[in-house]
N, C-alpha and C positions, 0 to 999 in steps of 0.2 A: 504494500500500500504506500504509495509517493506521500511524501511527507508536503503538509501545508507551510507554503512559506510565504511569510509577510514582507512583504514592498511597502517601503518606505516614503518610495513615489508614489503607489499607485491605490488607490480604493477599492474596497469590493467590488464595488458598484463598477467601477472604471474597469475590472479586470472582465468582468462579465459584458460589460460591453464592448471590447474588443475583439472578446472572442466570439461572440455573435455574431460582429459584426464582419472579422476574417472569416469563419464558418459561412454564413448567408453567402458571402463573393464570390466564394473559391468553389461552395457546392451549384451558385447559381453560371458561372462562367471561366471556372478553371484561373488557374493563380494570372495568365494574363488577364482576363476580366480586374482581378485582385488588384493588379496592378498599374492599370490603365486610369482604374478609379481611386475616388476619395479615400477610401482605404488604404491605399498602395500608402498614402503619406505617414499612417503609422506602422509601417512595416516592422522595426524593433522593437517601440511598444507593445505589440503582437506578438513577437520571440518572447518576450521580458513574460506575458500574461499568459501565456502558454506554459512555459516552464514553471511559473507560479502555483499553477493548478495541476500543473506533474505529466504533463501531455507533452512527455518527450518527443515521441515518435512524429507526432505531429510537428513539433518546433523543430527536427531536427529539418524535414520536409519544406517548411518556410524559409529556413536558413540558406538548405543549399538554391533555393527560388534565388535569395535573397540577394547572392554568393555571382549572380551572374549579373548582376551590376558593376561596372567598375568600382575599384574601393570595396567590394564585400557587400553593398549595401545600398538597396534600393534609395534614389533620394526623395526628400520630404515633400519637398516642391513638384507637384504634378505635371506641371509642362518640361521641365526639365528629363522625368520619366518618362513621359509622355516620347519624348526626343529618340531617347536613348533604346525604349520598345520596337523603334521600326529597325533597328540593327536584331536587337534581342529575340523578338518576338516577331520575325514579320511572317504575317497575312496568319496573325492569331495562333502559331504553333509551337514558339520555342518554348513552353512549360510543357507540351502535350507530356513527357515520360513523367515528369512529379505531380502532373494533373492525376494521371493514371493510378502513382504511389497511392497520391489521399485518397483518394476512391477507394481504393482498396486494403486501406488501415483499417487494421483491425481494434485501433485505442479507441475508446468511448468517450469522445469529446464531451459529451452533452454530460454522459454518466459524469467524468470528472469534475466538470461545469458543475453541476449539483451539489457535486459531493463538497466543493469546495466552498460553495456559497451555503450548508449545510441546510439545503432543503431535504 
C-alpha cells in the first residue's frame, strides 16, 4: 500500500484536481490532446500529484511524455508547446506508444484518487 505523502505546495483539493483533470485529457485524446491543451501547462504539477497519491506507474508514463520536450519538460506556456508539438507530435501521433501504455495500466487511478482523499 503506497504510502500518503503531504505536499507542502499542494492541497487536497488541488491534488484531486489535477489528476482529474490529467485523467479526463489523456482518456479523452491521448497525452497529445494533454498537451496541446490547458492542461499541458501543469505538466509537473501533475508528476508532483500523481506521485503524491502513489500512482507511480502512471507518473512514470507522464514523465517519459514529458521527457520528449526539450529540457525534460513540457513548457508552461501553451503557444510555446503549442510550437514545439508540430516537430513532437505531428499530425497527432508522437505519444501514440505511451497513449497505448495508459490505456493499458493496470494502476487504479481513480481507486488511489479515493483512497487518498479518504473517501
Amino acid at each position: 500500500m503506497p504510502l500518503k505523502k503531504k505536499s507542502r505546495r499542494m492541497s487536497r483539493e488541488r491534488v484531486m484536481r489535477l489528476i482529474e483533470k490529467f485523467d479526463g485529457e489523456v482518456n479523452n485524446g491521448g497525452f497529445d490532446q494533454f498537451f496541446r491543451n490547458s492542461a499541458g501547462n501543469e505538466t509537473a504539477e501533475m508528476i508532483e500529484a500523481l506521485e503524491i497519491i502513489g500512482a507511480t506507474a502512471v507518473s512514470s508514463i507522464l514523465k517519459r511524455a514529458a521527457q520528449r520536450f526539450p529540457g525534460g519538460m513540457a513548457p508552461k506556456e501553451r503557444a510555446a508547446r503549442a510550437d514545439l508539438m508540430e516537430r513532437i507530435s505531428p499530425h497527432a501521433a508522437g505519444f501514440n506508444d505511451l497513449d497505448q501504455e495508459f490505456y493499458s495500466c493496470k494502476e487504479d487511478l481513480q481507486g488511489l484518487l479515493e483512497k487518498y482523499m479518504d473517501w
